[in-house]
N, C-alpha and C positions, 0 to 999 in steps of 0.2 A: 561413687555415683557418676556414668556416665554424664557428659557434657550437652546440654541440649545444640541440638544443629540451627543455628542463623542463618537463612536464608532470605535476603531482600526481597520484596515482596516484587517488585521489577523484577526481579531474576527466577522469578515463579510466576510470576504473568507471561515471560518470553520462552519460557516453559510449555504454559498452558496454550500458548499462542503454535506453536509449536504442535500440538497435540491438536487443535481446532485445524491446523491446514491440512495435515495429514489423515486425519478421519473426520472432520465436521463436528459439529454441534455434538453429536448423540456418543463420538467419543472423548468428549470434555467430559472425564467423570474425576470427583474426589480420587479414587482409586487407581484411575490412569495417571492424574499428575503426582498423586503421593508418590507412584513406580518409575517417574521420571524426577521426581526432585527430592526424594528420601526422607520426604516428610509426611510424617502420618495423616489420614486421612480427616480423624479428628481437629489436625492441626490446622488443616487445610479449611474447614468448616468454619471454626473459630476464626479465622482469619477474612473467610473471602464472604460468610455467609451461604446461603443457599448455591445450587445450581447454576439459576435466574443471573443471582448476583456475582458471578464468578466469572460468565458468560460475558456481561454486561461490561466488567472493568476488561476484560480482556479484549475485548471491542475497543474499550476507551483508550485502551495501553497500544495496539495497533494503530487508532487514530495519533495519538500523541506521535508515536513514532513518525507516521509519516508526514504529519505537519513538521515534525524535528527537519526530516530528510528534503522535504520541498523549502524551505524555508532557507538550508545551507545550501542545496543548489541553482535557488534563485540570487540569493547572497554572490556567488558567483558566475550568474550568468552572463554571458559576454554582452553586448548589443547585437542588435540586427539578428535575421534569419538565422544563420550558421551559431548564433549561441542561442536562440532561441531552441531549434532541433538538439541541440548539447545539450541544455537541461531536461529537456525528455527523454533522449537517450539516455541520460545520467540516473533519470525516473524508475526509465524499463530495466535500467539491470537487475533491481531486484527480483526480477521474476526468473533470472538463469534459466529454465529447461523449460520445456512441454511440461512435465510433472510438478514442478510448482506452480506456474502459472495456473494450471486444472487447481492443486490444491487452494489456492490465494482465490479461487470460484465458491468455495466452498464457506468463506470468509465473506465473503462478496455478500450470500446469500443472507447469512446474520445480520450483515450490514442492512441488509432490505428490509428486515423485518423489525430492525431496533429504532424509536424512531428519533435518539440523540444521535443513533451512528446518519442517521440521512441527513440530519441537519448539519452533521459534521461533513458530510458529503458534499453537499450542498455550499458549504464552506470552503472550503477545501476546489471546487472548481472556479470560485469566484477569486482564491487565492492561485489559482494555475494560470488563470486567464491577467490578474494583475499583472506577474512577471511576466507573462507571454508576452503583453500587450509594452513591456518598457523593453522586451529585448527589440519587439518587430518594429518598435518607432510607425506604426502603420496608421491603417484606418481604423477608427474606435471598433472594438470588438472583433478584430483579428485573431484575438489571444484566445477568445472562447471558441473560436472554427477550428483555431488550429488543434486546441486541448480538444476536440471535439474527434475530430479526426484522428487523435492521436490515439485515443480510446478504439478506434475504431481498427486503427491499423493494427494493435495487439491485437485483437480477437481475429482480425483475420491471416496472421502470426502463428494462430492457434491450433487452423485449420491444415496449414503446412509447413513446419516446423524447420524446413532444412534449415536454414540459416538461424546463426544465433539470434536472440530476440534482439540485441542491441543492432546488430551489422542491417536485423531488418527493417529496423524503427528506421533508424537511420535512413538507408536510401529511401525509403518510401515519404519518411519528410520531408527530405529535401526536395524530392519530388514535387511535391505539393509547394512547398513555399517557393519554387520559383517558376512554378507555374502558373499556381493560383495566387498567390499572396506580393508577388513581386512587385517590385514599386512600379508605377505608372509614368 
C-alpha cells in the first residue's frame, strides 16, 4: 500500500499563495494547487473546505507572513531616519521585479474585498507607523507620512522600473526624510 503524502498545511497555503500571485483569485483552483503540491484535489477539499474558504486562509497565511516579516524588521530597526528608510527598504525587497510587484496587485485586490484582510490592513499600518515613529524619534505621527509615502513611492516604482525596487525605495526615502521630516 502506497504511503500517503504529508504535506503541512503552511506548506500548501505558500503553495496556494503562490498560485493567487501568479494568476489571481479565478486561478486558485483545487486542481491547480493539487498540480502544484501533489495532493489530490479531494484531499485539498477535505482540508481547506470550499473555494471561499481556501481563498480566505490564504489571505490569512499572507497576512501572518507579513506581520512575521514587519515584526523581525522592526525588532531590528536602528533609531533615527536612516533605520527608519532600512526597514522599509527591508519591507520592499519582497517584491524583487516589476512582475511580482504586478503579481502581489493581484493579492492586493482579495485583500480589498475580504473584510478580515482590511482590518488586518488597517492593522498592520497602525503597526508600520508604531516602528516608524520609535525609529524617527520625531513629531507624533511622522511614522504614518512616512509609511504613507512609502506606499506611494512603490507604485510609482511601478511605472518605471529601472532601478531595483530596493536602490529605489531607498533614494527616494531618503529623499523625503531629510527634506521633509528632518529635525527642526
Amino acid at each position: 500500500m502506497p504511503r500517503r503524502k504529508q504535506v503541512p498545511d503552511a506548506d500548501v497555503l505558500d503553495l496556494a499563495l503562490g498560485v493567487l500571485h501568479t494568476g489571481g483569485a479565478q486561478a486558485l483552483t483545487f486542481a491547480a494547487l493539487a498540480e502544484v503540491s501533489g495532493l489530490a484535489p479531494a484531499t485539498l477539499v477535505q482540508r481547506f473546505g470550499g473555494k471561499a474558504e481556501l481563498l480566505h486562509r490564504v489571505l490569512m497565511h499572507a497576512w501572518d507572513q507579513l506581520e512575521w516579516r514587519t515584526a523581525e524588521l522592526g525588532e531590528a530597526a536602528a533609531p533615527g531616519p536612516e533605520g527608519a528608510v532600512a526597514f522599509l527598504v527591508g519591507l520592499s525587497a519582497q517584491y524583487g521585479g516589476i512582475d511580482s510587484y504586478a503579481d502581489a496587485l493581484l493579492v492586493l485586490r482579495e485583500d480589498l474585498l475580504d473584510p478580515e484582510s482590511r482590518r488586518r490592513g488597517r492593522e498592520w499600518k497602525e503597526a508600520l507607523a508604531r516602528i516608524l515613529d520609535t525609529c524617527l524619534e520625531g513629531p507624533p505621527g511622522a511614522g504614518a507620512v512616512l509609511a504613507t509615502y512609502w506606499q506611494g513611492t512603490l507604485l510609482w516604482w511601478s511605472f518605471d522600473p529601472a532601478l531595483p525596487v530596493t536602490e529605489y525605495v531607498r533614494r527616494e526615502l531618503t529623499a523625503f526624510v531629510t527634506t521633509v521630516l528632518r529635525p527642526a
